[in-house]
NUMIBA-686883 format. One line per 4 residues: number of its first residue (from 0); their letters; for each residue x, y, z of C-alpha. Coordinates in steps of 0.1 Angstrom, whole numbers, always signed. Layout:
<atoms>
NUM) a) X Y Z; ...
</atoms>
This chain:
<atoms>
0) xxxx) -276 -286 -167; -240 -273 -157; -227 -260 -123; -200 -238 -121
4) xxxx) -171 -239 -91; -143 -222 -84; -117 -227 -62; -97 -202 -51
8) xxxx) -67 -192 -27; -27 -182 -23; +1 -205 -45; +14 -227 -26
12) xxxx) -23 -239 -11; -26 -268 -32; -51 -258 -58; -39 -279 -81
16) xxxx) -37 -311 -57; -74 -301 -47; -86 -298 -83; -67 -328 -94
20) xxxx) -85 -350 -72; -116 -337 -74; -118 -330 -112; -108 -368 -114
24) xxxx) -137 -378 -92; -162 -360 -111; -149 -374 -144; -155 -413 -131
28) xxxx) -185 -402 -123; -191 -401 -160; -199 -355 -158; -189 -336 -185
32) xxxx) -161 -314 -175; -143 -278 -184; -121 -265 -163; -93 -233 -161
36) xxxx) -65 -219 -142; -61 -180 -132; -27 -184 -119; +1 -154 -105
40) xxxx) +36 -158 -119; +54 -162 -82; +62 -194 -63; +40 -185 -31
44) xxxx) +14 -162 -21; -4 -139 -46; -46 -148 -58; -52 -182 -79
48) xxxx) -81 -199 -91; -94 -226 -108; -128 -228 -123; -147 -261 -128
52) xxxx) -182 -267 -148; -196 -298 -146; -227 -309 -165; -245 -334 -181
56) xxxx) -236 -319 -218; -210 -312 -236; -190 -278 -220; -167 -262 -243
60) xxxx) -157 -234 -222; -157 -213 -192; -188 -195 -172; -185 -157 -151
64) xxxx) -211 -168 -127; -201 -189 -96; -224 -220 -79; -203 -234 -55
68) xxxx) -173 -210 -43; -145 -230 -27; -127 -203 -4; -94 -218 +9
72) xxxx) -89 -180 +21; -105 -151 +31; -92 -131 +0; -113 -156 -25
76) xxxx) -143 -146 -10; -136 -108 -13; -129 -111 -51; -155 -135 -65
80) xxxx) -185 -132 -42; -201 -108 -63; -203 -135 -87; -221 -163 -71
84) xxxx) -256 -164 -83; -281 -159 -54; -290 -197 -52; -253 -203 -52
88) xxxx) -232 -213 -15; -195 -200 -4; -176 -231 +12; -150 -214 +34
92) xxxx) -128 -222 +66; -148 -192 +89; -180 -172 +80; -178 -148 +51
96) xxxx) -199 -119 +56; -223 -119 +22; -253 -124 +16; -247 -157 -2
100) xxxx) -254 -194 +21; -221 -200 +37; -211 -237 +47; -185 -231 +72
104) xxxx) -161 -254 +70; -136 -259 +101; -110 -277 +77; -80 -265 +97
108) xxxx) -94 -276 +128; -105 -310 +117; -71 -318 +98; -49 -308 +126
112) xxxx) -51 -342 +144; -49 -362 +112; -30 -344 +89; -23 -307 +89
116) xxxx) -8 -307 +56; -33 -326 +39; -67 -301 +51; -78 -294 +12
120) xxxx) -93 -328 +12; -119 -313 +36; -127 -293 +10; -132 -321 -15
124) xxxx) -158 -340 +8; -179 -305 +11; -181 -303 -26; -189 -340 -31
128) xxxx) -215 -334 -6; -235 -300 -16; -231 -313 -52; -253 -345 -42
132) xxxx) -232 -368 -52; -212 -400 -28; -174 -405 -21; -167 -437 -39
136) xxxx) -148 -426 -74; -128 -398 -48; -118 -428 -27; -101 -446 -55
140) xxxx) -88 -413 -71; -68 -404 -36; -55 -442 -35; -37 -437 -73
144) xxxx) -28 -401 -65; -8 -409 -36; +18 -435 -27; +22 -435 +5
148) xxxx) -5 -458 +28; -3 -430 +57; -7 -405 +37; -34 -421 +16
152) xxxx) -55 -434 +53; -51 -392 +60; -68 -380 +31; -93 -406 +32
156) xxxx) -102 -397 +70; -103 -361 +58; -125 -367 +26; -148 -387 +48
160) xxxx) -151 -359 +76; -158 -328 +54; -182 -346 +36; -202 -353 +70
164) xxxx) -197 -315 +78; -212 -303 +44; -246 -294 +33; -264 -311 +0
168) xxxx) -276 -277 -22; -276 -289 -55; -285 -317 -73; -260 -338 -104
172) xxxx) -278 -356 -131; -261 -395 -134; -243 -415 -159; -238 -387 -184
176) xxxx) -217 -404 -209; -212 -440 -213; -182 -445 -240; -142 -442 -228
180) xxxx) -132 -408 -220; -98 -391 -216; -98 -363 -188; -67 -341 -197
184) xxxx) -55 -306 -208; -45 -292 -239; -2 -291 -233; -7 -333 -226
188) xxxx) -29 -337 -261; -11 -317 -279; +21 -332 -265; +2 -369 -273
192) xxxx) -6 -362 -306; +36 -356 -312; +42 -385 -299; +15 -406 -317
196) xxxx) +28 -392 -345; +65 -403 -343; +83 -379 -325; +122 -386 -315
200) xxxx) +132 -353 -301; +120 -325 -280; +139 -298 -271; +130 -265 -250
204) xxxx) +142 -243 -228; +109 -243 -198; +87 -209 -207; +55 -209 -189
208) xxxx) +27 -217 -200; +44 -240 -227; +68 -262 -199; +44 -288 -195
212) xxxx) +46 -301 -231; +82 -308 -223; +74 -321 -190; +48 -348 -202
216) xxxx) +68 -353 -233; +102 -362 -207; +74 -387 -188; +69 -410 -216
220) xxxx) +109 -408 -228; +118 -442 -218; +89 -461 -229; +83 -444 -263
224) xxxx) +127 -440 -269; +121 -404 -272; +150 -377 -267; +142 -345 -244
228) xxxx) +165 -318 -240; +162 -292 -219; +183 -264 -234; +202 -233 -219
232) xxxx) +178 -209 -240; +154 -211 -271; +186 -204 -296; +198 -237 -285
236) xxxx) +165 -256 -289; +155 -245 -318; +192 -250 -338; +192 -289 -316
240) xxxx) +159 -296 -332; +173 -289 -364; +199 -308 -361; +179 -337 -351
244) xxxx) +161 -334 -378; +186 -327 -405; +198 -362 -392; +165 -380 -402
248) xxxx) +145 -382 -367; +112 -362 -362; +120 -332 -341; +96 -304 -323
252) xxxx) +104 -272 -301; +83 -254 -279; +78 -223 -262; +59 -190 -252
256) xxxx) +62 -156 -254; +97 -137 -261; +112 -171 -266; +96 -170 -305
260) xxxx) +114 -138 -308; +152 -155 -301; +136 -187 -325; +133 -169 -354
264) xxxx) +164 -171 -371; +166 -206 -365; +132 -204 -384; +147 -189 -408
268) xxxx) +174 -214 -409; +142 -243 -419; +133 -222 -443; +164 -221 -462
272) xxxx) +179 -251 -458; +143 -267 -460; +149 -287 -430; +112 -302 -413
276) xxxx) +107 -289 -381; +73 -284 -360; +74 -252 -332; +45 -245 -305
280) xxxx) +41 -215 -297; +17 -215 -264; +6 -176 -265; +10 -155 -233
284) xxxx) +7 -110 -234; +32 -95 -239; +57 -78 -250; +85 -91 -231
288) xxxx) +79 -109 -200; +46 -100 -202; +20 -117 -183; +38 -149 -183
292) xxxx) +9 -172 -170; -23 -156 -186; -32 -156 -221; -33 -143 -257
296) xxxx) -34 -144 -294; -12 -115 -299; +11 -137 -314; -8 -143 -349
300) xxxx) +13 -119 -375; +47 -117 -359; +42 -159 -360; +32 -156 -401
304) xxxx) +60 -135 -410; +86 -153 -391; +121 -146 -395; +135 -123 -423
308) xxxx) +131 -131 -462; +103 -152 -477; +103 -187 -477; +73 -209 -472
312) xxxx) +61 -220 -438; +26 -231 -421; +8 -216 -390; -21 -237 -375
316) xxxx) -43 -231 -342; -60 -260 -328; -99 -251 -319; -97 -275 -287
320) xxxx) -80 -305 -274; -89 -331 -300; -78 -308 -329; -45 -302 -307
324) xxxx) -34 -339 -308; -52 -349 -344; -33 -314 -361; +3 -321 -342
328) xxxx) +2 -356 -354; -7 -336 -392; +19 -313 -384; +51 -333 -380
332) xxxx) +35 -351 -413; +31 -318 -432; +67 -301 -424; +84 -334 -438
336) xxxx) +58 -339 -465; +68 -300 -477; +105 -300 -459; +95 -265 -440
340) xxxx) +86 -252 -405; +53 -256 -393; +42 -233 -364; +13 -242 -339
344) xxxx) +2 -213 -321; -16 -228 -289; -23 -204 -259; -24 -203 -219
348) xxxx) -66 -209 -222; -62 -243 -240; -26 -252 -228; -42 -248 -189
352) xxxx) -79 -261 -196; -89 -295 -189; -118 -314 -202; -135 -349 -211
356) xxxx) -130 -361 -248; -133 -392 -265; -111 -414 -266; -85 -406 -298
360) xxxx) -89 -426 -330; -54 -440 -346; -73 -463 -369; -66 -434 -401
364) xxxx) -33 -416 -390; -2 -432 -403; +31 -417 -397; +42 -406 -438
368) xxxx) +81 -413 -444; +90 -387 -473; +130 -396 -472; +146 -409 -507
372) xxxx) +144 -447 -517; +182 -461 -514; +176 -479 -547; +169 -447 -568
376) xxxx) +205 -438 -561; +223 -472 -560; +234 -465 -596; +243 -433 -617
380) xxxx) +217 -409 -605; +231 -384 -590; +215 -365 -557; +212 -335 -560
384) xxxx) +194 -319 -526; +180 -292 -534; +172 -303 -572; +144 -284 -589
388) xxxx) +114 -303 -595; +78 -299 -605; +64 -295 -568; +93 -275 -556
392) xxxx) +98 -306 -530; +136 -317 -531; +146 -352 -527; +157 -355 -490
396) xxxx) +181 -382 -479; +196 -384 -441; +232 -384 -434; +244 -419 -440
400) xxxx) +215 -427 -461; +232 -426 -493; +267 -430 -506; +267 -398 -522
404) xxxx) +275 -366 -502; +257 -336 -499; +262 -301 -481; +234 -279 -460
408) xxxx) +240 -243 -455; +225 -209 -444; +237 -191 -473; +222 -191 -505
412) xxxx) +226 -223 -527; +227 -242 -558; +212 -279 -559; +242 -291 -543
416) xxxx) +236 -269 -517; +267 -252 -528; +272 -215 -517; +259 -190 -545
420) xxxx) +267 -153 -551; +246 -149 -587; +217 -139 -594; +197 -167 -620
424) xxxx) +205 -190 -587; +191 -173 -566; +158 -165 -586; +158 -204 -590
428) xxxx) +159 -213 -555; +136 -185 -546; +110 -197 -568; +114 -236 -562
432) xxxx) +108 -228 -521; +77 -204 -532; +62 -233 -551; +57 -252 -526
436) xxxx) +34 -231 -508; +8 -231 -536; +13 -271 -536; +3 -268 -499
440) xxxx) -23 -244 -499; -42 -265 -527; -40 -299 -513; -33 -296 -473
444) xxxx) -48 -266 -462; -84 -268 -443; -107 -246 -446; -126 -236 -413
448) xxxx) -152 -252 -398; -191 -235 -402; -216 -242 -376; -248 -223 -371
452) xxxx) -278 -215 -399; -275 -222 -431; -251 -197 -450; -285 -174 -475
456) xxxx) -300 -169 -442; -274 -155 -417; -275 -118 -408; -243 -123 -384
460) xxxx) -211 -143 -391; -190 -150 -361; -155 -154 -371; -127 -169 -349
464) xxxx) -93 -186 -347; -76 -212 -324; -89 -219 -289; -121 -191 -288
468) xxxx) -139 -219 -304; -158 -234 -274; -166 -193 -258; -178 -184 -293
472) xxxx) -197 -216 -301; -214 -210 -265; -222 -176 -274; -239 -184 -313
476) xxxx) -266 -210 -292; -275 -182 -269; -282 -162 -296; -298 -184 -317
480) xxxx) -319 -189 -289; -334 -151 -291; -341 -159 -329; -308 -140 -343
484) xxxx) -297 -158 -379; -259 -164 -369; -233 -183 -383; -197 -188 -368
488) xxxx) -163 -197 -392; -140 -212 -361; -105 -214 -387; -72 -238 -377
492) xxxx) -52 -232 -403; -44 -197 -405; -14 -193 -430; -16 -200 -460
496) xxxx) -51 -181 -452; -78 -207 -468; -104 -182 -480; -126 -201 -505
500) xxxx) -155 -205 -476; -151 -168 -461; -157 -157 -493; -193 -174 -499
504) xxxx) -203 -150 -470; -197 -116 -485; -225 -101 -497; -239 -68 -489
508) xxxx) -266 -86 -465; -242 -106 -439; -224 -80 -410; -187 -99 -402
512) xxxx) -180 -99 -363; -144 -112 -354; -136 -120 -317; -100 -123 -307
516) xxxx) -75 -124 -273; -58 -94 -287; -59 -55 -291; -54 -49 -326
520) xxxx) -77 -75 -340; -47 -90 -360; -70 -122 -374; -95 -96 -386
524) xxxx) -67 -73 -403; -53 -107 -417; -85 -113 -435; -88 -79 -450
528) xxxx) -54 -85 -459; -55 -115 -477; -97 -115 -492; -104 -74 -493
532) xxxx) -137 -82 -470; -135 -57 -443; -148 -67 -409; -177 -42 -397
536) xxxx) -170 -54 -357; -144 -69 -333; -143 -84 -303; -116 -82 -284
540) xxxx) -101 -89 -256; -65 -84 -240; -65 -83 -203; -55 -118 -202
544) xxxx) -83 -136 -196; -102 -162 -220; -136 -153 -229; -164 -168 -220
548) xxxx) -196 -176 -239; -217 -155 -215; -193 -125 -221; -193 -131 -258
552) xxxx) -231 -133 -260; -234 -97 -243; -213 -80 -264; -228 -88 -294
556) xxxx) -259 -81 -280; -249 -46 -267; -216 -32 -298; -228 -52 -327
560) xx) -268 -59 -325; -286 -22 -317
</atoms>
């Protein structure tokens, strides 16, 4: 059973405050929980939403159709009525004219003799009541939220007296999960899984939608000793988190949008001077400024071909939350392991979503030091950083480390990392960064993950990348519940591009349907790229907007099944 609310009104309202405290509520209350943000890029005014499912399964994505609509203005009912189901209710401040039940809510009235500013908690109690459920959890989530005690008494009085004025019209299931939980968004896992997995120094310049990661990240500074610098543009925060790095500390940048564009040559600056470095990249359209709070995968090929010249690098894209924190943590492990960039390519949809997952497991992650032994060099042997080896991985000391001294520069080099003109050098030093890509594609590289029927009987396979996991996993059940044979690859790691399991699917029987947040089905022109298999369908998508399982499941139904 899932339920489906939105809530909806101008910036500035206090959505988030409103969601906040109710999404908390519901989530002591042991529901299952999936929520997103349809936000304007403007301080004040302009249509937001936030959507909420809430059920007694696991939700891994968003729904079109509305249960309870939370109207905090007259505007929210004029967009999204047409999308409450029939058995569905509109909670608003004054009667909306549809044909849906209305619970009037007089929240502006009842809050101006308590607390004028604090009338969205009104709201709260009306939900809390037509969902069936009491006010206890939402008592002790507005005591933690706030700290002051009259502001705390206000909001309590409020919750209290919207609840009285709702109406019960649907009915929660109880005690939906038993084991600890974490109730947070994709920006705070993937920003936990950095710091689980020793990062020392963040530094961005704030990009929407990727500014939270820096903001959570700048939270936890002080307890974890971890250095955040908010620099004057992305030019500076990429070439500050190089230098970090280059002197030995686990470093990460992040950003969105045009802000990869002014990265890349400090990409490019990794790459030669095979310095680790980790970059998120949260996806919002573009070009330019875009839509600079809505979302994309548009990112995919300008991300894999990164800066000019060839040199080795990694691009993953976490599936949900849990992958976001466990592949960060793999990240910062991977680009020391292999002394290159690694790119995460996030988007607005996960970066914004929230949702209930277990609680993470540290018990097999360790944090992999790949820096020289002192003692191999206490004697004759000489350092040589950029010496050619078997694996194409150099020796890597930090400044200081070593009594020996060694130079780093953008130009070409020799194993010193002396400045080079010829050209035997340069083959060399080509060759020794290109080797290392072959060393990671055959031992670090995942392949994706398969869910559905089993491979000889499929007649459809799905094919995804990054956060259309949950939407497209939604979508295969519906289908397999009309007795289609469907089968879904949902990839992470997209470059190197692991292909061994794509290619067990094509045969002459199995029709390839790739669904993407962009307009030129770049993952699918990857694939034919990279394997020859060309992909008969695509689904895409580029207004903005995630998918949803729902919309998904009609598409196939109507461009790919006939």
């Amino acid at each position: 059973m899932k339920i489906n609310i939105l809530i909806g009104g101008e910036a500035g309202q206090g959505l988030k405050t409103t969601f906040s405290i109710l999404g908390k509520a519901l989530f002591r209350m042991e529901f299952n929980l999936f929520s997103t943000k349809d936000y304007m890029s403007r301080i004040r005014g302009g249509h937001n939403f936030i959507k909420l499912r809430v059920g007694d399964e696991k939700i891994t994505g968003p729904a079109d159709e509305i249960d309870i609509l939370v109207a905090l203005n007259k505007e929210t009912v004029k967009i999204h009525e047409e999308n409450v189901k029939n058995r569905g209710v509109i909670i608003s401040e004054e009667k909306a004219e549809s044909s849906v039940e209305n619970i009037v809510i007089p929240a502006g009235e009842i809050a101006k003799d308590v607390n004028p500013r604090a009338l969205n908690t009104v709201f709260v109690g009306a939900v809390l009541k037509a969902l069936g459920v009491n006010t206890d959890n939402c008592q002790s989530v507005i005591r933690e939220y706030f700290n002051d005690s009259q502001i705390i008494e206000d909001n309590l009085q409020l919750l209290e007296k919207g609840y009285q004025k709702g109406k019960e019209v649907l009915s929660l299931p109880e005690n939906t999960f038993n084991n600890e939980q974490l109730f947070l968004d994709g920006n705070q896992a993937l920003a936990l899984g950095a710091l689980s997995g020793g990062l020392k120094y963040y530094s961005a310049y704030p990009m929407s939608p990727s500014t939270s990661i820096m903001n959570f990240v700048a939270q936890k500074q002080k307890d974890l000793k971890v250095v955040v610098e908010q620099a004057e543009d992305e030019i500076a925060a990429i070439n500050m988190a190089l230098g970090a790095s280059y002197g030995g500390i686990r470093s990460m940048t992040g950003t969105s949008g045009g802000g990869l564009a002014l990265m890349n040559e400090g990409i490019g600056l990794a790459g030669i001077t095979e310095t680790p470095l980790v970059i998120v990249d949260v996806q919002r359209p573009g070009p330019a400024t875009g839509l600079p709070t809505r979302t994309s995968q548009a990112d995919l090929l300008f991300a894999i071909n990164s800066s000019q010249g060839e040199f080795p690098l990694m691009v993953t894209a976490p599936r949900n939350h849990e992958v976001a924190f466990y592949d960060t943590f793999r990240a910062l492990n991977l680009a020391d392991k292999y002394q290159i960039p690694v790119l995460i390519l996030s988007d607005q949809f996960l970066a914004d979503s929230s949702t209930n997952i277990d609680e993470f497991d540290l018990s097999n992650l360790s944090i992999d030091s790949y820096f020289v032994d002192k003692e191999d060099f206490n004697g004759d042997q000489e350092y040589k950083r950029y010496n050619i080896t078997d694996t194409g991985i150099s020796p890597r000391a930090y400044p200081g480390q070593l009594e020996q001294t060694f130079t780093v520069d953008s130009d070409e080099h020799d194993e010193y990392g002396h400045i080079i003109e010829d050209g035997d050098t340069r083959n060399n030093m080509v060759e020794k960064r290109a080797s290392k890509e072959e060393k990671l594609k055959s031992n670090d590289i995942k392949e994706p993950l398969y869910t559905g029927q089993p491979a000889e009987e499929i007649d459809y396979l799905l094919i995804g990348y990054g956060s259309t996991y949950g939407p497209i996993k939604e979508a295969v059940s519906l289908l397999q519940e009309d007795k289609l044979s469907v089968g879904y690859l949902s990839f992470t790691d997209i470059w190197p591009l692991p292909v061994k399991k794509l290619l067990k699917f094509n045969n002459a029987k199995i029709e390839f349907v790739c669904i993407e947040n962009n307009y030129r089905g770049q993952f699918a022109n990857l694939i034919s790229q990279e394997t020859g298999i060309q992909i008969e369908h695509n689904i895409l998508k580029y207004n903005g907007r995630p998918f949803s399982g729902i919309e998904i499941y009609n598409r196939i139904k109507k461009e790919v099944i006939q």
